[in-house]
C-alpha positions as CSV (number, residue, x, y, z in Angstrom):
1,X,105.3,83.3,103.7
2,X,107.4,85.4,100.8
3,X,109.4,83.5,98.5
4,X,112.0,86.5,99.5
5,X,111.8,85.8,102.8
6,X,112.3,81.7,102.1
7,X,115.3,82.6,100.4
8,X,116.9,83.9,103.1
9,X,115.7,81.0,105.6
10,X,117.1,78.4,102.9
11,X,120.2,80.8,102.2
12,X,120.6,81.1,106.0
13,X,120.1,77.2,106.9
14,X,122.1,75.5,104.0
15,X,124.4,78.3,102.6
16,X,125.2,79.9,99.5
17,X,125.3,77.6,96.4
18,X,123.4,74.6,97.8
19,X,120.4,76.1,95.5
20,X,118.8,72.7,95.5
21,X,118.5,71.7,99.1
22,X,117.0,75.6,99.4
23,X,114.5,74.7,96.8
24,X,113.6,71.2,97.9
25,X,113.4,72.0,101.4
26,X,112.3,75.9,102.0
27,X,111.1,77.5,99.5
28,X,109.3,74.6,97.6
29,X,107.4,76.5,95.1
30,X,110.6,76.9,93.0
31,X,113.0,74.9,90.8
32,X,116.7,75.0,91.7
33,X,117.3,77.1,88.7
34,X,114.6,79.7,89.7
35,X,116.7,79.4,93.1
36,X,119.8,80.2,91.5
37,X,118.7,82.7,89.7
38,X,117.0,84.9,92.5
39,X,120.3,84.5,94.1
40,X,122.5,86.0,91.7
41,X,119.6,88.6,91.5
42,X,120.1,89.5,95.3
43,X,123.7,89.1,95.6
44,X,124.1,91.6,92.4
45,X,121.7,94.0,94.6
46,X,123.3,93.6,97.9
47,X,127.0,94.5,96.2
48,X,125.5,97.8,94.0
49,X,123.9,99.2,97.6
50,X,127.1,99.0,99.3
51,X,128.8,100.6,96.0
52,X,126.9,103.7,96.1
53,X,123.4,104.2,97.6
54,X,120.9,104.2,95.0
55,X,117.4,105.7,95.5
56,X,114.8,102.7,95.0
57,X,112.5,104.9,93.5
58,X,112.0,108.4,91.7
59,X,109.6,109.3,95.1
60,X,112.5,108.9,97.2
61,X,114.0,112.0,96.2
62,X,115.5,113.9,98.9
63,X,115.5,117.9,98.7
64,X,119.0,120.0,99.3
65,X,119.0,122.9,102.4
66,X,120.5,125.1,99.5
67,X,117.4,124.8,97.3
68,X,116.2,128.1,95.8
69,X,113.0,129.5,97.3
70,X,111.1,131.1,94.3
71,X,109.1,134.3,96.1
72,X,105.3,134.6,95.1
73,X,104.5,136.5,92.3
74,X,103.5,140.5,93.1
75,X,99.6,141.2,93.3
76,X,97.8,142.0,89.9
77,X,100.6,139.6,87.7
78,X,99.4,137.0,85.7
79,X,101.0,134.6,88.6
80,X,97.8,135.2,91.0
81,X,96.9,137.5,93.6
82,X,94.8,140.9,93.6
83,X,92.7,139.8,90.8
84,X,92.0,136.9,89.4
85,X,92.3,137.0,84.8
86,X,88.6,136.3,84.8
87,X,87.7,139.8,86.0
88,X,90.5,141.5,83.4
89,X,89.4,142.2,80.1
90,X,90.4,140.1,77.0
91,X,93.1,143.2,76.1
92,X,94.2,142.6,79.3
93,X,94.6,138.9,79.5
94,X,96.2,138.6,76.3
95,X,97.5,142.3,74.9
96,X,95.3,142.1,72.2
97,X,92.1,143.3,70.8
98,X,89.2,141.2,69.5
């Protein structure tokens, strides 16, 4: 099992504070102090979510229904369409000579 998931079985079965009966008796792999210390780690998590709702992570980023739609550029621009820049000229491409 998680050591997460131990914490909350020990946090559930003996409380909060009683970090050493946690660690002796659930989740074993850790010293009281490691115990403690994921506690005050989750407890400082569990009070900034219900401040404000922070995104986990930059990928959770949620779009607006008044975002902007940028059109597609007209055919023949530089953007794409009619013809692609390797069938202009160099003048063309760039507005200058050779």
């Amino acid at each position: 099992m998680m050591t997460g998931l131990l914490f909350l079985i020990g946090l559930q079965r003996y409380g909060k504070g009683d970090w050493r009966s946690i660690s002796r008796n659930v989740v074993v792999s850790r010293t009281p102090t490691q115990v403690a210390s994921h506690a005050q780690k989750y407890f400082l998590r569990q009070n900034s979510m219900k401040k404000e709702r922070k995104r986990s992570s930059i990928h959770d980023i949620t779009t607006t229904s008044d975002t902007v739609v940028v059109p597609p550029p007209p055919p023949g621009s530089f953007g794409g369409g009619g013809v692609s820049t390797g069938q202009l000229g160099y003048e063309q491409n760039f507005g200058y000579t050779m």
